[in-house]
C-alpha positions in Angstrom: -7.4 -10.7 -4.6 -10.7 -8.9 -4.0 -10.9 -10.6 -0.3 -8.3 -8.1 0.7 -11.3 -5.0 0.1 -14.1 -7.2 1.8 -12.0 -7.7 5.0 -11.3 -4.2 5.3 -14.2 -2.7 4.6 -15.7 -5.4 7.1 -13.2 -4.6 9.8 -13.7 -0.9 9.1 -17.6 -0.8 9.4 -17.0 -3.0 12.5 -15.1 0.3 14.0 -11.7 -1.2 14.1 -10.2 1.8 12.1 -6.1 1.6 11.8 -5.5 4.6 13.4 -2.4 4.6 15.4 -3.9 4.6 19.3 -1.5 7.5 19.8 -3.4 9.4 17.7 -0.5 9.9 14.8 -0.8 12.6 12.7 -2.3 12.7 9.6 -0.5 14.2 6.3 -1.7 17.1 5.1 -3.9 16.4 2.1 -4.9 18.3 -1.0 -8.0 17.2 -3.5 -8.7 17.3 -7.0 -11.7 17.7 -8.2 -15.0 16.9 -6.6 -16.1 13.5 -7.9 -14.1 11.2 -5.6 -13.9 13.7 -2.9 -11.2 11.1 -1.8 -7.9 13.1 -0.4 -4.8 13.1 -1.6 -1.0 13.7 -0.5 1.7 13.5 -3.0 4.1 12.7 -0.1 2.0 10.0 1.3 1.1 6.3 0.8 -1.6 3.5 2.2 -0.5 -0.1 2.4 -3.6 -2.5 3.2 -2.7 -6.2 4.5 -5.0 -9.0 5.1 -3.5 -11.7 6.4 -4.5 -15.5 6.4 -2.6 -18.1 8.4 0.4 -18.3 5.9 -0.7 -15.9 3.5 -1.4 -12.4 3.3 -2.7 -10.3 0.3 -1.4 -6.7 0.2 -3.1 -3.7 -1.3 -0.6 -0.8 -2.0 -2.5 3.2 -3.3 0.0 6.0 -4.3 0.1 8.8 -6.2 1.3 8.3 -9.6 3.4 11.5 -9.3 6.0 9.8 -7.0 5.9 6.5 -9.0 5.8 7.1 -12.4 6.6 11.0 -12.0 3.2 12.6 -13.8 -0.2 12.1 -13.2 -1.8 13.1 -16.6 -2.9 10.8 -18.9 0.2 10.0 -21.1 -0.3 10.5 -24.8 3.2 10.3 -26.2 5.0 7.4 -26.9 7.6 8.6 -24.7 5.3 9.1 -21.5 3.5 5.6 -22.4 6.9 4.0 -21.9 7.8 5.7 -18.5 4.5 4.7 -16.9 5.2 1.1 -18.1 8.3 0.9 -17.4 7.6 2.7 -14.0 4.5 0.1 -13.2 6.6 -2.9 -14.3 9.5 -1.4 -11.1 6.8 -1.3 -8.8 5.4 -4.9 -9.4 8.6 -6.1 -9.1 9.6 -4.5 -6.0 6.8 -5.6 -3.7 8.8 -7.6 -1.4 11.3 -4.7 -0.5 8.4 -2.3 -0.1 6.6 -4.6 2.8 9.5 -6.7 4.5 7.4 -9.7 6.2 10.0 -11.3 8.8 12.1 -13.5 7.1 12.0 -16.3 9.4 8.2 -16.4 7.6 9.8 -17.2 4.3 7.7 -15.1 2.0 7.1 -14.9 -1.5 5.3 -12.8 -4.2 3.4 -15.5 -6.0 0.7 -12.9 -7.8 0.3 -9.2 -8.7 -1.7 -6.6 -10.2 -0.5 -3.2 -10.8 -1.9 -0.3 -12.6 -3.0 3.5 -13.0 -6.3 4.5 -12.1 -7.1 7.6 -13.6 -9.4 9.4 -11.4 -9.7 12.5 -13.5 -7.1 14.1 -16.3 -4.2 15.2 -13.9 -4.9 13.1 -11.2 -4.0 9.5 -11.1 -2.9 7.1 -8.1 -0.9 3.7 -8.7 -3.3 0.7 -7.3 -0.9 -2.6 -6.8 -2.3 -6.2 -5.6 0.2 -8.6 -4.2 -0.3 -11.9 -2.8 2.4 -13.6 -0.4 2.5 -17.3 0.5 4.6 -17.8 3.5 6.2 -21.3 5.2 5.4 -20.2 8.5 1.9 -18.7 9.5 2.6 -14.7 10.0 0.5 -14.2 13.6 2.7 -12.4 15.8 5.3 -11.4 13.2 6.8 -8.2 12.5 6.0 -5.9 9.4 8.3 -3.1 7.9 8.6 -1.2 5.2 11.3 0.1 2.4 8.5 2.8 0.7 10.6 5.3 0.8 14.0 3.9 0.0 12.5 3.1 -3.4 10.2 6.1 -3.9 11.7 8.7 -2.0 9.0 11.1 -2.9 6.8 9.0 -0.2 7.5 10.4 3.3 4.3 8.8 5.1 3.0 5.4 4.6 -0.8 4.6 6.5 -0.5 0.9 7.3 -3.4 -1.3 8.2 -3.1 -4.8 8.9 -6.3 -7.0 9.1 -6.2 -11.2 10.7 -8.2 -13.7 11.8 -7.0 -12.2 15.5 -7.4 -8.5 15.1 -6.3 -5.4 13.5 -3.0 -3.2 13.7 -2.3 -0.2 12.1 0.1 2.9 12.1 1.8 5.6 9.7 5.2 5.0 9.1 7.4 7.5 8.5 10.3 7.7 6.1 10.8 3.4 6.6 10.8 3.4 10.6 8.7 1.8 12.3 6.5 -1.6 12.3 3.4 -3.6 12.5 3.2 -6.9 14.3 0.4 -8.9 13.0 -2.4 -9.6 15.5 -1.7 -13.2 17.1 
């Protein structure tokens, strides 16, 4: 599923960046730390798609804190079963957090999840899914249920990248939608 990184990073350094052309606003971010220098907003989300005739590999980054409820690295036994358990909800749920059109008929047919611990109370959830569709997904419609599952997530950035383009936008507590480039 590493195709998903190369065709974004491509599409980014080609200048095609997600932004909404409205010129959405951005969540307010906080860092920690200095070695990533990489923001982060415990009320916000990014959902990457590439997308590939009838497939379409999806690249979801969180923080922990609204997924598994802590960022620091779990030492009990306790904690160690939350985050499982926690990472084992969020695999499963892939399909009702990015809602391809259903006329596409799509599936889940692989996934990664974990915790990437960036430093020892911060920690963002990193989830790989790959969907196989009957119908090719040009031209089809995108939403999301983020924020019916993890409420804590008011603000999802979404960039889609095709064979026809890029789309993007920030959706906002599950309204809104991308239609994939044709």
């Amino acid at each position: 599923m590493r195709s998903l990184s190369v065709l974004l990073a491509v599409a980014i350094s080609w200048g095609l960046s997600a932004q909404d052309k409205k010129g959405a606003s951005k969540p307010t971010s906080h860092q920690h730390g200095t070695h990533s220098q990489k923001a982060h907003d415990h009320g916000a989300a990014e959902i990457n798609i590439a997308v590939d005739g009838k497939t379409a590999e999806v690249e979801i980054h969180a923080p922990a804190m609204g997924i598994v409820g802590f960022e620091y690295i779990p030492t009990s036994a306790a904690d160690k079963k939350k985050q499982a358990d926690a990472l084992a909800a969020f695999k499963a749920n892939a399909a009702r957090m990015v809602l391809f059109d259903a006329a596409a008929g799509c599936k889940v047919g692989g996934s990664e999840v974990e915790v990437r611990q960036e430093e020892a109370d911060h920690a963002e959830v990193h989830g790989e899914f790959k969907f196989s569709c009957a119908q090719p997904l040009a031209g089809t419609k995108v939403q999301f249920g983020m924020t019916r599952l993890y409420p804590a997530y008011t603000a999802v950035k979404v960039q889609v990248v095709g064979a026809n383009g890029q789309a993007g936008a920030e959706i906002k507590s599950d309204k809104g939608f991308v239609i994939i480039p044709k």
